[in-house]
KOLMAR-419239 format. One line per 10 residues: number of its first residue (from 1); their letters; for each residue y, z, x of N, C-alpha, C, O. Coordinates in Angstrom, 2 decimals. Layout:
NUM> A> Y Z X Y Z X Y Z X Y Z X  ...
END
This chain:
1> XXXXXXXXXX> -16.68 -7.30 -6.28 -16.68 -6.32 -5.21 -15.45 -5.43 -5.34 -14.32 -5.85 -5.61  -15.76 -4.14 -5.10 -14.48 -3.25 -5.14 -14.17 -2.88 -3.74 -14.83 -2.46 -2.80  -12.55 -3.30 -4.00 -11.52 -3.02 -2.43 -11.71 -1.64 -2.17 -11.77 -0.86 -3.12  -11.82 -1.19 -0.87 -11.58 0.03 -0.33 -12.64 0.80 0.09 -13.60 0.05 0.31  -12.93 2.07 0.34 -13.99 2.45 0.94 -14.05 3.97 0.19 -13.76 5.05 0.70  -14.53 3.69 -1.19 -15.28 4.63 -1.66 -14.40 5.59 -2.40 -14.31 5.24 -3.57  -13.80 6.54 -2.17 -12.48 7.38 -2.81 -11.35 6.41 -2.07 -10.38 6.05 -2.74  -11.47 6.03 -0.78 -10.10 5.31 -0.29 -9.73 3.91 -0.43 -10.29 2.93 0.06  -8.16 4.01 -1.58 -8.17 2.31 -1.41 -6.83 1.78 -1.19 -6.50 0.61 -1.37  -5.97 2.92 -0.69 -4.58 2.50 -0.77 -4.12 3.07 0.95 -4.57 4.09 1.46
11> XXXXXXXXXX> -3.31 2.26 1.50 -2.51 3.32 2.42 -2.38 4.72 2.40 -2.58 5.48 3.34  -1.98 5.04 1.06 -1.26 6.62 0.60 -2.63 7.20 0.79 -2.74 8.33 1.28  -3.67 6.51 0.44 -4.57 7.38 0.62 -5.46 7.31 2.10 -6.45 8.04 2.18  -5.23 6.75 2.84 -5.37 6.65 4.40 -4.44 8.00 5.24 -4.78 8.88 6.04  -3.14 7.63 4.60 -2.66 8.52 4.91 -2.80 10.00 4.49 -2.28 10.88 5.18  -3.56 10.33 3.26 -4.20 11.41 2.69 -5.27 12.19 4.00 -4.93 13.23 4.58  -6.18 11.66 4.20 -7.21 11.64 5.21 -6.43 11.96 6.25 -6.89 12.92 6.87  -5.30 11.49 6.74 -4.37 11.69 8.49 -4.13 13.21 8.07 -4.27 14.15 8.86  -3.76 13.33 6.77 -3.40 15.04 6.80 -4.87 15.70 7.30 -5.07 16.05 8.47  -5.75 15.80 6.31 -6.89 16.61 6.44 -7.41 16.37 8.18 -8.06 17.13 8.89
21> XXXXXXXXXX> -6.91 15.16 8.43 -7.59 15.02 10.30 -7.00 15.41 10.84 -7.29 15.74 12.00  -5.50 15.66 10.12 -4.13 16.77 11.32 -4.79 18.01 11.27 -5.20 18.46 12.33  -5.03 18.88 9.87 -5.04 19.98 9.79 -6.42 20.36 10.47 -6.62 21.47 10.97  -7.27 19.40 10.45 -8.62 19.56 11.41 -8.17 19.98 12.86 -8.43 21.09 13.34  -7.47 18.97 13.52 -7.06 19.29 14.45 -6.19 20.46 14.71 -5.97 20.71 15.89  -5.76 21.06 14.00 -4.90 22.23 14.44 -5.68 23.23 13.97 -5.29 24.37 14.24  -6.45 23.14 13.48 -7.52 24.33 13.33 -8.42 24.35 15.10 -8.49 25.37 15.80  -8.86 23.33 15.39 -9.93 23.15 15.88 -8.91 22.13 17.49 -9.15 20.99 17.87  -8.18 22.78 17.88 -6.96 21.88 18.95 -8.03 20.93 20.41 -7.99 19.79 20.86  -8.99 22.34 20.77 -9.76 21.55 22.00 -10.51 20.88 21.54 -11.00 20.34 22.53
31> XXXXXXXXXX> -11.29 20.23 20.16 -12.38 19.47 19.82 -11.84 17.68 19.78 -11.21 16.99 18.98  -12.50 17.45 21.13 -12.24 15.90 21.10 -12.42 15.19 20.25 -11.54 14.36 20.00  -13.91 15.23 19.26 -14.20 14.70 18.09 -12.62 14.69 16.56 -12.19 13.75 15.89  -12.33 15.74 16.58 -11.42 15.96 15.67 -10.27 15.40 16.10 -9.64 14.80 15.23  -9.68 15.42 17.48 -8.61 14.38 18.07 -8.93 12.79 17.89 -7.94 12.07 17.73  -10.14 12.19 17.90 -10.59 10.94 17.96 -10.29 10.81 16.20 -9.50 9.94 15.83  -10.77 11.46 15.46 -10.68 11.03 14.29 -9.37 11.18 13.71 -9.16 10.62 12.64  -8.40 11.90 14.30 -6.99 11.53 14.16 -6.70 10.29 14.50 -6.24 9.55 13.63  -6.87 9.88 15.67 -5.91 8.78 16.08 -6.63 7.14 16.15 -6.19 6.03 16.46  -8.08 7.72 15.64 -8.39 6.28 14.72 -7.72 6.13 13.72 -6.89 5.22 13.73
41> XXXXXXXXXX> -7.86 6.97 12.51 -6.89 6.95 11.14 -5.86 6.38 11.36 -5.35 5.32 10.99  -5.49 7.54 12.30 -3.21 6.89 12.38 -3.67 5.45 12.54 -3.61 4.79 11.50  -4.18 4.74 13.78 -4.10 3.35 14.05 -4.25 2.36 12.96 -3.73 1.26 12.75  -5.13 3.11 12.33 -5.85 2.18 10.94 -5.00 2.29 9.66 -5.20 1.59 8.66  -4.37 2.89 9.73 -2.99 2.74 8.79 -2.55 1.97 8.25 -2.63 1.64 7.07  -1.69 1.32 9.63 -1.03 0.41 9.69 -2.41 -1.10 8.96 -2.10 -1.90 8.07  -3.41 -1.08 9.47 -4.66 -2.18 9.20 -4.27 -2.10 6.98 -3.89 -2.97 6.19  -4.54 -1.06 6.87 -4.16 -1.27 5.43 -2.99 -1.64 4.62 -2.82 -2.04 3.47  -2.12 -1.32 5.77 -0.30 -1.46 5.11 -0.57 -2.84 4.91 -0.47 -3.36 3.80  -0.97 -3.55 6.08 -0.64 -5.51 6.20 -2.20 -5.95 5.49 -2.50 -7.13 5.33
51> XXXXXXXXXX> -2.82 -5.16 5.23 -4.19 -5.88 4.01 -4.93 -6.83 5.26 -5.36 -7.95 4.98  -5.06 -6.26 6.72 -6.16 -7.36 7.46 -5.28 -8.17 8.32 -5.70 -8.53 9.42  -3.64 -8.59 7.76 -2.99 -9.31 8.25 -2.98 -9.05 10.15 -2.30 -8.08 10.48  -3.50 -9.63 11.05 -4.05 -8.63 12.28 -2.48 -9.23 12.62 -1.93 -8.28 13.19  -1.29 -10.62 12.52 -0.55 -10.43 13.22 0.70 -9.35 12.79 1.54 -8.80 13.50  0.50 -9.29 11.57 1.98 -8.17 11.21 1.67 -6.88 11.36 2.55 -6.06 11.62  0.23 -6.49 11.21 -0.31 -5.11 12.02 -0.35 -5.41 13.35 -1.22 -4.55 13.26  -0.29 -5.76 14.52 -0.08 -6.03 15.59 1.55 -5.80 15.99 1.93 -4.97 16.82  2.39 -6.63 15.28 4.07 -6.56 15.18 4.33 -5.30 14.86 5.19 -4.58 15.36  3.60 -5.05 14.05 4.48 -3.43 13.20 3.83 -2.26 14.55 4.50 -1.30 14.92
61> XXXXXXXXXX> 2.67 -2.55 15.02 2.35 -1.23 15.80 3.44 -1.74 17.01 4.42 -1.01 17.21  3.29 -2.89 17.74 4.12 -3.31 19.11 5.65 -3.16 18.43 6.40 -4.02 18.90  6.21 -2.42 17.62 7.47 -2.27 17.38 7.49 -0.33 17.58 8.56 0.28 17.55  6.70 0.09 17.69 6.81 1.52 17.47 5.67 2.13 18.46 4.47 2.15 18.15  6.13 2.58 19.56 5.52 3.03 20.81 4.53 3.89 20.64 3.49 3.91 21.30  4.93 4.87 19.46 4.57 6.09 18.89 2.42 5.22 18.35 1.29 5.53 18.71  2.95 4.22 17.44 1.67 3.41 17.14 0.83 3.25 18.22 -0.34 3.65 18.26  1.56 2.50 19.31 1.04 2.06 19.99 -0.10 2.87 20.98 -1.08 2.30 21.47  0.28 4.50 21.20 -0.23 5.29 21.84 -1.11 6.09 21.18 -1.59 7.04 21.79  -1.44 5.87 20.01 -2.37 5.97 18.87 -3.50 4.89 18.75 -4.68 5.12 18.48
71> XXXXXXXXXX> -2.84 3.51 19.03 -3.84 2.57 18.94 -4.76 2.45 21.00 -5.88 2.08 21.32  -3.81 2.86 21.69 -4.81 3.09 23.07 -5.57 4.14 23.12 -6.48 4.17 23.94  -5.32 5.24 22.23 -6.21 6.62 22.30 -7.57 6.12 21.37 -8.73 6.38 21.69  -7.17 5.35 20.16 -8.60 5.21 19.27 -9.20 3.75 20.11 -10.42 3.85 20.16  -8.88 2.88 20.54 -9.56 1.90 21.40 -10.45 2.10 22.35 -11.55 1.58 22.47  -9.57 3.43 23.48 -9.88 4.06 24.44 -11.46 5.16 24.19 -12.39 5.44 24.95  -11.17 5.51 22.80 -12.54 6.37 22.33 -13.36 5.70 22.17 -14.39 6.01 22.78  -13.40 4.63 21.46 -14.31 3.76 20.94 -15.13 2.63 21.71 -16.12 1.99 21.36  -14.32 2.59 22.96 -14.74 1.87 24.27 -14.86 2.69 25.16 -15.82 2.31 25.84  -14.42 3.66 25.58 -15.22 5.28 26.25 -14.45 5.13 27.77 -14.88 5.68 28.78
81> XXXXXXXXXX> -13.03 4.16 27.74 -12.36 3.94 28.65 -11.06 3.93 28.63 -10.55 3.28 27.72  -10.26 4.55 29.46 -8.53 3.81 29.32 -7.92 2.63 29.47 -6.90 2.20 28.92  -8.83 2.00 30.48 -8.22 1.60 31.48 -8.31 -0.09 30.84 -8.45 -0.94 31.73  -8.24 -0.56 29.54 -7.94 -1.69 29.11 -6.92 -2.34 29.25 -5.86 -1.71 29.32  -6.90 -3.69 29.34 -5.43 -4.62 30.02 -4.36 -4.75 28.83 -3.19 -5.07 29.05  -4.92 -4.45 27.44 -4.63 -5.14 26.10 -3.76 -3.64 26.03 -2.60 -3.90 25.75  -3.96 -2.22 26.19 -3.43 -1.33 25.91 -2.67 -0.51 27.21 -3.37 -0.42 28.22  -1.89 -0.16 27.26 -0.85 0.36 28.52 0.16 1.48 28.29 1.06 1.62 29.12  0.08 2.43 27.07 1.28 3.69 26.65 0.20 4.45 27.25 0.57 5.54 27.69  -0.75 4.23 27.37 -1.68 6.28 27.96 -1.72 5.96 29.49 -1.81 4.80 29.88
91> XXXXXXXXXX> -1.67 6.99 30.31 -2.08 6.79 31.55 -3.54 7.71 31.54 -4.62 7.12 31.59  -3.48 8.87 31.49 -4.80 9.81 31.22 -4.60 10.67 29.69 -3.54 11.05 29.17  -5.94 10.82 29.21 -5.88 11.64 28.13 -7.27 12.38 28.58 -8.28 11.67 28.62  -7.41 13.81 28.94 -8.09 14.99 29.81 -7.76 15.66 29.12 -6.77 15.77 28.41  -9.14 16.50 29.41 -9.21 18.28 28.96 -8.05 18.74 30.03 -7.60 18.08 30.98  -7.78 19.70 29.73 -6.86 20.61 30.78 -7.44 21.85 31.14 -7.38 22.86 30.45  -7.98 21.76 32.16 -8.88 23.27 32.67 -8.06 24.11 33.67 -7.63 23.65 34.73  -7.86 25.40 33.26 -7.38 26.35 34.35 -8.30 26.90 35.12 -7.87 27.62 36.02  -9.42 26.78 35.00 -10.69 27.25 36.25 -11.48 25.52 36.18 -11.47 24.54 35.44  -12.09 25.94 37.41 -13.04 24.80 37.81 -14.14 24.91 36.39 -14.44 26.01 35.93
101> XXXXXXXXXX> -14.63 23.72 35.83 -15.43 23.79 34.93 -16.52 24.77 35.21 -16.67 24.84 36.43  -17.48 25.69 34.47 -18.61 26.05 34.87 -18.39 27.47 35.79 -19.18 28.40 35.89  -17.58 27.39 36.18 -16.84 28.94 36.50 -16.76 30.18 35.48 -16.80 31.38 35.77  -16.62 29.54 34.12 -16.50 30.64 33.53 -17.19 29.95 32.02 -17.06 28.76 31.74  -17.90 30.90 31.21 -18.26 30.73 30.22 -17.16 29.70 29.22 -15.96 29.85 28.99  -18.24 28.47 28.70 -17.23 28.20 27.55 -16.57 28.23 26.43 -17.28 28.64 25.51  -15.35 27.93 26.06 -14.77 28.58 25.12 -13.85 29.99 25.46 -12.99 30.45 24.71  -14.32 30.61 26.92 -13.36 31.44 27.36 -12.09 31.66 27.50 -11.56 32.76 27.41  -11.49 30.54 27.75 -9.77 29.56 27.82 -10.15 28.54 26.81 -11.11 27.82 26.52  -8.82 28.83 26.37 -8.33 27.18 25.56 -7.89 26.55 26.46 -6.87 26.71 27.14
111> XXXXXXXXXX> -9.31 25.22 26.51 -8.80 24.03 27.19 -8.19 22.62 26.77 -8.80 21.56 26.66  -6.65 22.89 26.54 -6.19 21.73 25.91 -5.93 20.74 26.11 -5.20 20.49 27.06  -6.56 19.42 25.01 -6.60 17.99 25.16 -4.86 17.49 25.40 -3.85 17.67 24.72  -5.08 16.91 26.53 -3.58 16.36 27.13 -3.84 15.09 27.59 -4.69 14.62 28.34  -2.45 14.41 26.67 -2.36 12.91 26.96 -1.29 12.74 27.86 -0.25 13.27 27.48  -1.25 12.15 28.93 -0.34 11.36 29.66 -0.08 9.95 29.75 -0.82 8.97 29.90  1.44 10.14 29.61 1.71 8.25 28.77 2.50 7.87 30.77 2.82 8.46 31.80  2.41 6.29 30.06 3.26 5.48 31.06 4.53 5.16 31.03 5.23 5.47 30.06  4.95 4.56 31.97 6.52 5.22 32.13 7.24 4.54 30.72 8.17 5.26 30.34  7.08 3.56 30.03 7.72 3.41 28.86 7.85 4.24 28.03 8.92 4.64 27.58
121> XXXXXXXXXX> 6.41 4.70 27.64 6.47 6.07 26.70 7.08 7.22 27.31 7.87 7.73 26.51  7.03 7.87 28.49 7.64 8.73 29.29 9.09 8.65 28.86 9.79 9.62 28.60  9.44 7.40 28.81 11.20 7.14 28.66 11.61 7.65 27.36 12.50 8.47 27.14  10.86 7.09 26.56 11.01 6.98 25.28 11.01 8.37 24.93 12.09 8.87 24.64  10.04 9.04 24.91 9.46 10.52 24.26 10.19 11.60 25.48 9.84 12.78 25.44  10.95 11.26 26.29 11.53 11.89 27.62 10.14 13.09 27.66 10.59 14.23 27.86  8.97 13.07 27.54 8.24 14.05 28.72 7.06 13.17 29.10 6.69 12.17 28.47  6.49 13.68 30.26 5.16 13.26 31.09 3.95 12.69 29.80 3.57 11.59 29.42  3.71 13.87 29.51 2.18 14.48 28.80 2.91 15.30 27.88 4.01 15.86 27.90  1.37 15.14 26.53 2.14 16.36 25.73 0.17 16.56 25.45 -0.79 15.82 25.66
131> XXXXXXXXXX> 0.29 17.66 24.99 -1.25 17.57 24.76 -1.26 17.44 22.95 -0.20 17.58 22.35  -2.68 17.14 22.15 -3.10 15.70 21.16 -2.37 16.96 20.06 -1.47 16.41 19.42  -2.49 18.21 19.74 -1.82 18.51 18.63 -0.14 17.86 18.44 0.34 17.04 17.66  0.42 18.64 19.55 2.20 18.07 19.60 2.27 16.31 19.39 3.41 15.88 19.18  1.53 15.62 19.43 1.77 14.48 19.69 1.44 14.42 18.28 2.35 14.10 17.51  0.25 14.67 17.78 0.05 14.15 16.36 0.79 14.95 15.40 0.62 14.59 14.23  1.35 15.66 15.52 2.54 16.52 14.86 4.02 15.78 14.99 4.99 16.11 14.32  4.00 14.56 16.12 4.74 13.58 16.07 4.02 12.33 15.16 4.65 11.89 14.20  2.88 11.84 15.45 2.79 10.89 14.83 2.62 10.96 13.03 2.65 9.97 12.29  2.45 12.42 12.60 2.49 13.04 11.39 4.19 12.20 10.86 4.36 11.30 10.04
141> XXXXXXXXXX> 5.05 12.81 11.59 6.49 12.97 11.34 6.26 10.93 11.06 6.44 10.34 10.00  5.91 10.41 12.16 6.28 9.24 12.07 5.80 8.24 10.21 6.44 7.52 9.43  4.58 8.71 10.25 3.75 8.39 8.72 4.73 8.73 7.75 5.31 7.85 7.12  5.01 10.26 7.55 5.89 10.94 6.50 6.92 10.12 6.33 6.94 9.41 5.33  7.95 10.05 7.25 9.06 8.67 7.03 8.79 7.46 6.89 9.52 6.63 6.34  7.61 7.24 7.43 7.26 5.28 7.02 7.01 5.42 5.32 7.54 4.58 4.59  6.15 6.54 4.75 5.80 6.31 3.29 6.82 7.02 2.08 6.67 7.01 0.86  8.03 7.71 3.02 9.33 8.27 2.21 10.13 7.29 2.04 10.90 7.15 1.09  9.94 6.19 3.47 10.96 5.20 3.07 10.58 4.12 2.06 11.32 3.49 1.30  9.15 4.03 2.23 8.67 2.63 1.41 7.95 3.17 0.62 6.78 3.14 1.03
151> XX> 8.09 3.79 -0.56 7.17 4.99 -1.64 7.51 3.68 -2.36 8.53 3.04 -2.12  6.71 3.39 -3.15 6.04 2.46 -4.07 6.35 3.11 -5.34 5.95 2.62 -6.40
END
């Protein structure tokens, strides 16, 4: 049996894919779909760094807040809820509408996807909410230094 999933079989190349799902997203900022498939990747990262190992991928994300609010956004998609006991950095992640929905044709305003963290992350990242580009333009930064420091 061959490891990996098809062109992907390494971290580096997980992390290959986080680019093309960044640059998706900043093409395309209000498309929830393209935010979800960011911040599954990021989460799943880490799943390849430790090879399955679920407790040192568990340790390595619960050491880095930044992970952690990556792994409640792709949980949160994939279960179609926030409000899990196991995950606690998001408080809301919402469209941001300046008119009442349905008021005005869509696509008229950019309505941007905004995450709001809990007060740990709040502390940490010193703001409320940031909406999903700025954040993954952080969690970008965070990848780039994890694989500059540990380049193989």
């Amino acid at each position: 049996m061959t490891e990996g999933f098809f062109d992907l079989s390494t971290p580096e190349d997980l992390f290959g894919k986080l680019k093309h799902d960044f640059d998706e997203l900043k093409s395309n900022p209000s498309n929830s779909w393209k935010a979800y498939d960011f911040f599954v990747t990021a989460t799943h990262i880490a799943d390849w760094i430790y090879e399955g190992n679920r407790r040192k991928t568990r340790e390595f994300r619960g050491t880095h807040l930044i992970l952690k609010v990556c792994d409640h956004l792709a949980c949160s998609g994939k279960h179609f809820r926030l409000d899990n006991p196991a995950h606690r950095s998001v408080e809301k992640a919402e469209r941001e509408y300046y008119v009442e929905p349905g008021y005005v044709e869509s696509g008229y305003y950019e309505e941007p996807l905004v995450v709001t963290f809990n007060e740990a992350e709040k502390t940490e990242f010193g703001i409320k909410s940031e909406n999903v580009v700025s954040l993954a333009s952080r969690v970008m930064e965070f990848w780039e230094n994890y694989f500059n420091d540990n380049a193989t």
